[in-house]
C-alpha positions in Angstrom: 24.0 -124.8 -132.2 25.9 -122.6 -134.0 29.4 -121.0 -131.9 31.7 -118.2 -134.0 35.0 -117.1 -132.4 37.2 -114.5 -133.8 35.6 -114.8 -137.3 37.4 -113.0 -139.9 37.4 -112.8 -143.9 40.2 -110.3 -145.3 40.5 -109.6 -149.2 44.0 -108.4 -149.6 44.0 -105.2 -147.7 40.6 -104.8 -146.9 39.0 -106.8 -143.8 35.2 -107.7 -144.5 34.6 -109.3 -141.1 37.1 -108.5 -138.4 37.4 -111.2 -135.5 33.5 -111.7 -134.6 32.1 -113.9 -132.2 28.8 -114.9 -130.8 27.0 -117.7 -130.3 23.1 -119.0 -131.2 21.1 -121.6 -128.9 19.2 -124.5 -130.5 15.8 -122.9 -131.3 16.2 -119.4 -131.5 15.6 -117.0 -133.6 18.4 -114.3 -134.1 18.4 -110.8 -136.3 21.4 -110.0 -137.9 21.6 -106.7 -138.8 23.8 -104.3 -139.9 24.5 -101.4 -142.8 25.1 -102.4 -146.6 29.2 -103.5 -146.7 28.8 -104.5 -143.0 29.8 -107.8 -143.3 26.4 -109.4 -142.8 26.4 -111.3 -146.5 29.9 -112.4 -145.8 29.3 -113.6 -142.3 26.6 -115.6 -143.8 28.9 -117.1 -146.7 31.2 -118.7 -144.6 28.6 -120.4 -141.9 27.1 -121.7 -144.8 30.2 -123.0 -146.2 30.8 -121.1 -149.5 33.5 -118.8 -148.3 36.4 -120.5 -146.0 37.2 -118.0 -143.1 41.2 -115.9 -143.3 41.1 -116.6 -139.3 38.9 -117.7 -136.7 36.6 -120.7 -136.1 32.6 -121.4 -136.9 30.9 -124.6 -136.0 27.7 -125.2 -137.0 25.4 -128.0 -135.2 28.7 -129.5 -133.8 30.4 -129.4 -137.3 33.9 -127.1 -138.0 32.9 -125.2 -141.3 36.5 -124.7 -142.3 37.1 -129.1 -141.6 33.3 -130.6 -142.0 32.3 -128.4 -144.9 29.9 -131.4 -146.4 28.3 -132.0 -142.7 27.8 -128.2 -142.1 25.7 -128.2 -145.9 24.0 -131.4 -144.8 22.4 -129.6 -141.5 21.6 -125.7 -142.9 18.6 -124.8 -145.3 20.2 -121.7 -147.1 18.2 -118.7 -148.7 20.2 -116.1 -150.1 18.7 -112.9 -151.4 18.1 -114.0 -154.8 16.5 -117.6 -154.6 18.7 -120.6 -156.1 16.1 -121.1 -158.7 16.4 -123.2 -162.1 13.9 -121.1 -164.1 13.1 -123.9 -166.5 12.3 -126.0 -164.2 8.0 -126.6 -162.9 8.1 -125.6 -159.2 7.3 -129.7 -157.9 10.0 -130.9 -160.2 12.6 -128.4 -158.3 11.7 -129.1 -154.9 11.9 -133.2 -155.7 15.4 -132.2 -157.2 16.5 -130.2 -154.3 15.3 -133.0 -151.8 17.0 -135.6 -153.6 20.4 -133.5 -153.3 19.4 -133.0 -150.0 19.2 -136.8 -149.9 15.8 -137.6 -149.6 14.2 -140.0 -151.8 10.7 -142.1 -152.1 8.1 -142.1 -150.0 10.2 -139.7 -147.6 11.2 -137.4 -150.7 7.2 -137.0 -151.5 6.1 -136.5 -148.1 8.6 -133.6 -147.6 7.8 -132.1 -150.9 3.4 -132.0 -150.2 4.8 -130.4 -146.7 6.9 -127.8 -148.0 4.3 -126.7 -150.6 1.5 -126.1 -147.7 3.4 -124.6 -145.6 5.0 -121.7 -148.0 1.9 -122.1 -149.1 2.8 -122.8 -153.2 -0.1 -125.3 -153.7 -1.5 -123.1 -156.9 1.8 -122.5 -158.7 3.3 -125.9 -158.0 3.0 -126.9 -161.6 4.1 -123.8 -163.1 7.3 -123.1 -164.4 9.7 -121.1 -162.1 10.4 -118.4 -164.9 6.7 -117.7 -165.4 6.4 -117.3 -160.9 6.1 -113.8 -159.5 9.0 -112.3 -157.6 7.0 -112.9 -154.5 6.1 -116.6 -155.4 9.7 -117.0 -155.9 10.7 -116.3 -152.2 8.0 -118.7 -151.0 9.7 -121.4 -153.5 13.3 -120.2 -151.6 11.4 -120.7 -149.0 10.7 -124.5 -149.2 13.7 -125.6 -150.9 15.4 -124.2 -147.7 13.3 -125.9 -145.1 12.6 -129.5 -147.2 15.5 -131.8 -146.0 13.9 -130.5 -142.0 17.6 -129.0 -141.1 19.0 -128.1 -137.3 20.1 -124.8 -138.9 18.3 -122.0 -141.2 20.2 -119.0 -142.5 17.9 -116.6 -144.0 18.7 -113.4 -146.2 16.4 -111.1 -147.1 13.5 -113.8 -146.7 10.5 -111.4 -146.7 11.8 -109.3 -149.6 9.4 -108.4 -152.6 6.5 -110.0 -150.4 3.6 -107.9 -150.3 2.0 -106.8 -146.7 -0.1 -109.6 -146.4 2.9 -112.3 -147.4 4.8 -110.6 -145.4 3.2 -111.7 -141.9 2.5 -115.1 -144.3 6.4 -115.1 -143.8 6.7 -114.2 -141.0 4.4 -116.7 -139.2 6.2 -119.1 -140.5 9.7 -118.3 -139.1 8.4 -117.9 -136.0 6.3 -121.6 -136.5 10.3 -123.0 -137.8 11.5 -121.6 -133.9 12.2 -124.0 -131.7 12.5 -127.4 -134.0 15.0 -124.6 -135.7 17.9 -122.2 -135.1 16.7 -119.6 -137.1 19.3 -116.6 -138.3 17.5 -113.8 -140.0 19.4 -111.1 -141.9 16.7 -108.3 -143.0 16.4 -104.6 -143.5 13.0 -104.2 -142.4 13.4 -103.3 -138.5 9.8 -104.1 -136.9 10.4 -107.6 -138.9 12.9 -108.5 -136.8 11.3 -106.6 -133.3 8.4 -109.0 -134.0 10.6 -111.8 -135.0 13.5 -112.2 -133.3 14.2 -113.1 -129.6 17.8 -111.6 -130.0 19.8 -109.3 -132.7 23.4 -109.6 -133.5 24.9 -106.1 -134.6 27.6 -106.0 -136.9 28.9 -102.6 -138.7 32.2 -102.4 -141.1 33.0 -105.8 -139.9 33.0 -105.9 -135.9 30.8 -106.7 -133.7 29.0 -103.6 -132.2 26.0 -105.4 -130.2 24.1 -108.8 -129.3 21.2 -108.7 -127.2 17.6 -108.9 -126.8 15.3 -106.2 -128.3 14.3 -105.6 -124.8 18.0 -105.2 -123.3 19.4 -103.7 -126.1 16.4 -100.6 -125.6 17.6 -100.6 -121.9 21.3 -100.2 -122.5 20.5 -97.7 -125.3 18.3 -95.5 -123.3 20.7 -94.7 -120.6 18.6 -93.0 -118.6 14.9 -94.2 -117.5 12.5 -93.0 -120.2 8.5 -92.6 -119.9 5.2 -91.8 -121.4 3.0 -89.9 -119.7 -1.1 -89.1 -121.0 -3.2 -86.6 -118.6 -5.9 -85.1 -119.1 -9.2 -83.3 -117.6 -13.0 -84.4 -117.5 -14.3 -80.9 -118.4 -12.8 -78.2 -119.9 -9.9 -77.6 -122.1 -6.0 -78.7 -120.9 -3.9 -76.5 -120.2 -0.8 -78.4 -122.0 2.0 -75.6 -121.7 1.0 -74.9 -117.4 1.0 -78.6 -117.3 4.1 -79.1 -119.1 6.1 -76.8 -116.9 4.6 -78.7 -113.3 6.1 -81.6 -114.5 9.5 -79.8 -115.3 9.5 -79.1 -111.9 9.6 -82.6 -110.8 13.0 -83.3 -108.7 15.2 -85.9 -111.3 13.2 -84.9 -114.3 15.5 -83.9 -117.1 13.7 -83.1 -120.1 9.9 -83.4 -121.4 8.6 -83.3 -124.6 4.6 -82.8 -125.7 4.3 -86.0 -128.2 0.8 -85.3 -128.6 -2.1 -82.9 -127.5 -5.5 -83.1 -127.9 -8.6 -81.1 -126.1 -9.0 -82.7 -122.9 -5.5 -83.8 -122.8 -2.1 -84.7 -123.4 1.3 -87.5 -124.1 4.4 -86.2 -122.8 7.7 -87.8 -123.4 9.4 -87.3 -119.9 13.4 -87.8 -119.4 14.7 -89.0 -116.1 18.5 -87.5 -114.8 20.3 -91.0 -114.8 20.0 -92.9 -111.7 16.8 -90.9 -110.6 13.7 -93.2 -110.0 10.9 -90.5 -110.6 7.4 -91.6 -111.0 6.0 -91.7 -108.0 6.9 -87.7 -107.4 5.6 -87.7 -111.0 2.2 -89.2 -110.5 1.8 -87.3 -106.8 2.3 -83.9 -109.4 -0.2 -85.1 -111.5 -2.6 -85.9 -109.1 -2.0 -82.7 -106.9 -2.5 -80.5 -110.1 -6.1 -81.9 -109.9 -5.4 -83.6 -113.3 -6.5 -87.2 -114.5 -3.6 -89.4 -115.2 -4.5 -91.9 -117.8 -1.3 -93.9 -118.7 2.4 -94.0 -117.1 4.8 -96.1 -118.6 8.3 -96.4 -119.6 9.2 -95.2 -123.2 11.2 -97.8 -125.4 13.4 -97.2 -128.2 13.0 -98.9 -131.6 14.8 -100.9 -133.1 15.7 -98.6 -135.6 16.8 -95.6 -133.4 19.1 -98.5 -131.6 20.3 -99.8 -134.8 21.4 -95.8 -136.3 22.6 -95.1 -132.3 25.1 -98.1 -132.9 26.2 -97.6 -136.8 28.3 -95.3 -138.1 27.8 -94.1 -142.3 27.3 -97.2 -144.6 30.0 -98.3 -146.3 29.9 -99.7 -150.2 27.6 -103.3 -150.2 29.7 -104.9 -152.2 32.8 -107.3 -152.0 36.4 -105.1 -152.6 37.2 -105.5 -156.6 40.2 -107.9 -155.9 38.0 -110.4 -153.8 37.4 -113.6 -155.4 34.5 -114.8 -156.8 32.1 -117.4 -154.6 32.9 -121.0 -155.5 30.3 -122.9 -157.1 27.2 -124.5 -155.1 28.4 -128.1 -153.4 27.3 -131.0 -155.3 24.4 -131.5 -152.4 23.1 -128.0 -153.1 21.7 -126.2 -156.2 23.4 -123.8 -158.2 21.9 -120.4 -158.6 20.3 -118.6 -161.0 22.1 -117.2 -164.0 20.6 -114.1 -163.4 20.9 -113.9 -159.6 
C-alpha cells in the first residue's frame, strides 16, 4: 500500500531525510517515531504530497507521489498536528465542505458526514462554531475530516494530542477500529500509544532509517541477551531476599540480577542471561532446591521507550533549516489550514 525507496528531502546543505525506505501492507497500523528534527514531519509531507522528494521514489496505493500527486491526495485522509480547521466555520458545515472537496456530494455526501460525526464522536458540538471548540474537540473534528472521503491511506500526526485520558483510548479505539479497511501510519510521542497501537514501528533519527519492526522483535533484538522476571517467595516466615539473591547468582549462565521489588514473604528479581545461555530450568531447579516457592518466571521485555532512547542519539532542532522553503499551499481537493496553525 504504500512502498518508499531511497527517500530523501535536502535543503541546501542540510539533508532532512537521507535515502529511507520501507514499506506498509494494506491494513496495518505502523508507529513512526523518532526525535524532534528527525525527519518524521518531513517524511510525512512528501507521502502526502505537499513537499516533492530531492531523490528517491514513494508510491502511495499504487500512485507515484512525485508523477500522480492529485491521485495520491484523492486516496490519504491527512491530519497534521495542528488540524486544517476554518474557525468561522459550524463544525457540520466543514465536514460537508471537506467531503465535497473530497468529492462527495448528495445523499453520499450526508451519509459520510452523520458517519464521521458518530464515530469521532462530535454529535454535541456539530453545530458549533470551530473557533468556540475545545482543543480536544478540535482533534476529533481533524479526526473526521481525515477519515470522511473512506480513503486506502491515513497519515496521522500527533492524532491523540491535547486529548484527555479518557479521549485518549476514545482515540485510540478508533485507529485500531480504521485497521484493516485502512493503512494506518501513526506519528506520536506518547510511547505505550503506539505499543498498544501499532503492529509495527518505523525508526527514523537525523534523517536515516535506524529500525522497522514489530514491538515484539524490536524488544528481542534490543535485549541481546535473554532477559527474565523472577517472583519467589515463602509461605511462613520472612524472605530472606539478599541469601536468595546470591543462590541465584550462582546459577551457571546467569549474568547479572537485580531485586525489582521486595516485600515480606517474597521477592521480583530482574535476572540477566550470558548471551547464548538458556538458563531457566537450572533457575527454577535453584529455586525449588532452596525450599522456596516460585510464583512467576517469565521473560523480561523492554519498552518501547528504552528501545526508542537505545536507538537515538541527542535530538536535533524540530524545525526545518532557515533557507528551506515554505510548504506550498493545500491542493484545490484539500482544505487550507488554519491561519493560526
Amino acid at each position: 500500500m504504500i512502498t518508499v525507496q531511497d527517500l530523501t528531502k535536502r535543503y541546501a546543505r542540510t539533508t532532512a531525510v537521507d535515502h529511507i525506505s520501507f514499506s506498509v501492507t494494506k491494513g496495518e497500523i505502523v508507529g513512526f517515531l523518532g526525535p524532534n528534527g528527525a525527519g518524521k514531519t518531513t517524511t510525512m509531507r512528501m507521502l502526502t504530497c505537499f513537499f516533492p522528494p530531492t531523490a528517491g521514489k514513494a508510491t502511495v496505493a499504487g500512485f507515484d507521489v512525485l508523477d500522480q500527486p492529485l491521485e495520491v491526495r484523492r486516496h490519504i485522509g491527512y491530519l497534521p498536528e495542528a488540524p486544517p480547521l476554518y474557525l468561522e466555520m459550524e463544525t457540520i458545515d466543514y465536514l460537508r465542505f471537506v467531503g465535497r472537496l473530497k468529492g462527495l456530494a448528495g445523499p453520499e455526501l450526508e451519509k459520510r458526514v452523520a458517519f464521521v460525526i458518530d464515530r469521532c464522536a462530535i454529535g454535541d458540538m456539530k453545530n458549533k462554531l470551530l473557533g468556540k471548540l475545545s482543543k480536544g474537540y478540535r482533534q476529533r473534528v481533524g479526526l473526521a475530516q481525515a477519515i470522511i472521503h473512506n480513503p486506502d491511506v491515513l497519515i496521522l500526526d500527533e492524532p491523540t494530542s491535547g486529548l484527555d485520558p479518557r479521549q485518549i483510548n476514545e482515540a485510540r479505539e478508533l485507529i485500531r477500529s480504521l485497521a484493516g479497511d485502512h493503512t494506518i501510519i501513526l506519528s506520536t510521542h506518547i510511547l505505550p500509544e503506539v505499543e498498544q497501537t501499532c503492529e509495527q514501528v518505523i525508526i527514523i533519527n537525523k534523517g536515516k532509517l535506524v529500525a522497522t519492526d514489530s514491538v515484539a522483535n524490536l524488544q528481542a533484538r534490543a535485549r541481546g541477551a535473554e532477559s527474565m522476571l523472577l517472583e519467589v517467595g515463602v509461605r511462613g516466615g520472612e524472605f530472606p531476599s539478599p541469601r536468595a539473591q546470591q543462590r541465584i547468582e550462582q546459577v551457571a549462565g546467569v549474568s547479572r540480577v537485580v531485586c525489582k521489588e521486595q516485600f515480606a514473604q517474597g521477592a521480583v528479581f530482574e535476572i540477566e542471561a550470558s548471551r547464548g545461555q538458556l538458563i531457566r530450568g537450572d533457575l527454577a531447579r535453584a529455586i525449588v532446591n532452596a525450599g522456596w516457592e516460585l510464583n512467576e518466571l517469565r521473560p523480561a521485555a523492554m519498552s518501547l521507550e528504552e528501545i526508542f532512547l537505545q536507538l537515538t542519539d541527542a535530538p536535533a532542532a524540530e524545525s526545518a533549516p532557515p533557507d528551506s522553503p515554505a510548504p506550498p499551499p493545500p491542493a484545490p481537493d484539500a482544505p487550507a489550514p488554519e491561519a493560526n496553525a
